[in-house]
Each structure stands twice: as C-alpha cells, then as structure tokens.
N, C-alpha and C positions, 0 to 999 in steps of 0.2 A: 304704340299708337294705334287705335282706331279704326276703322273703317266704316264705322255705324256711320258719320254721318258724308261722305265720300259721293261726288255726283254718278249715281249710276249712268251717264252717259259720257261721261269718261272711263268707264269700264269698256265699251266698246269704239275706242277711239284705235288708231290703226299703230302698231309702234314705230317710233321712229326708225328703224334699223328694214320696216318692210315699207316707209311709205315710197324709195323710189323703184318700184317693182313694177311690171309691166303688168298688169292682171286680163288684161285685155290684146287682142292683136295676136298675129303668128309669133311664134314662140318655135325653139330651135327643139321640141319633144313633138312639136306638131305631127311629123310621118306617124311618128311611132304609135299616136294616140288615136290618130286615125284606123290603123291596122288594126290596133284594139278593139275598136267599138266594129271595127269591120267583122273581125273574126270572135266578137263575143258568139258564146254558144246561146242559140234563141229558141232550142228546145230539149227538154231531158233525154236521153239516150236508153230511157229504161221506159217511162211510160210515154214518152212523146209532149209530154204537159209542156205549153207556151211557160219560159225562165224568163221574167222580165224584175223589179224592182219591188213589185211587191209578192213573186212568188217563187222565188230563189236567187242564190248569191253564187257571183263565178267570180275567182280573183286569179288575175293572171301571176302566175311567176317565170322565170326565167330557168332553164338549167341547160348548161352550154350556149349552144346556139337555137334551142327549141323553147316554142312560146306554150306554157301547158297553164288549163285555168280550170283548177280547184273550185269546183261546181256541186252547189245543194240544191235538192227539189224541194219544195214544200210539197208538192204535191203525194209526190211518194216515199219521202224521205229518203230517198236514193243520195248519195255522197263520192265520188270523186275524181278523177283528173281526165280531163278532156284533152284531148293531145290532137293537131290538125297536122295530117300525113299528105304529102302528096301524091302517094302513090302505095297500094294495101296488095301487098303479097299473103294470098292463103292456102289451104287448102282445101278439097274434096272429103267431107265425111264416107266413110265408108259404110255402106248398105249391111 
C-alpha cells in the first residue's frame, strides 16, 4: 500500500502509546537537569571561546558517581572531557 496519497498532517499527529505523557510541569529528572544546565561548561578550557549552541557541543555522561561532559570547540577545535572537581591537588614546577 501507498503512502503517496496519505494526509501529511497525520504524519505529525502524536502516537497513541505517548499521548498520556506529561510534556510539561515538574517531572521526577527535574534536580538532575537542573544540575546539568547548572554545571554545563560555558567556556573552552584551551582558548577561553564563549561554548554555547551554536559554537560548541558538551554532552554529559556518567561514570560511577562523576558527571564528566564531552566538550568541542568550534572555535579551536579543541575536543575532550571536562570533569567538575571539588577540590585540585597539585604541584609546584620545579625552577
């Protein structure tokens, strides 16, 4: 069967199995996605260039208990994982 003559606006009609979904309102991932947007990275760590939507991608992953997000520059083409510490043990170069 066809589809040539099919109404394109039942193409974008919602499917039954998601119409009774909340799409709106608090939602039980709400903390979580707040923390996200909190602790996106908003500047590259190599040239300093503003990362927003149109000029680099951070995607967060998970591993263990640490939130680490897989970050591109456009700016400089710089690539990878931005990890948020709460506390940076280093040391002194030597002279």
């Amino acid at each position: 069967m066809s589809d040539a003559g099919a109404d394109p606006a039942s193409a974008s009609e919602v499917p039954d199995t998601a119409k009774d979904r909340r799409l709106t309102g608090e939602h039980w991932w709400d903390p979580d996605r707040k923390r996200h947007v909190d602790d996106l990275p908003r500047h590259c760590p190599r040239c300093a260039a503003v990362l927003d939507l149109e000029s680099g991608i951070s995607v967060e992953y998970w591993e263990a208990d640490r939130r680490i997000y897989h970050t591109w520059c456009q700016s400089c083409g710089w690539t990878g994982d931005i990890i948020k510490v709460d506390r940076m043990v280093g040391h002194e170069a030597a002279d």
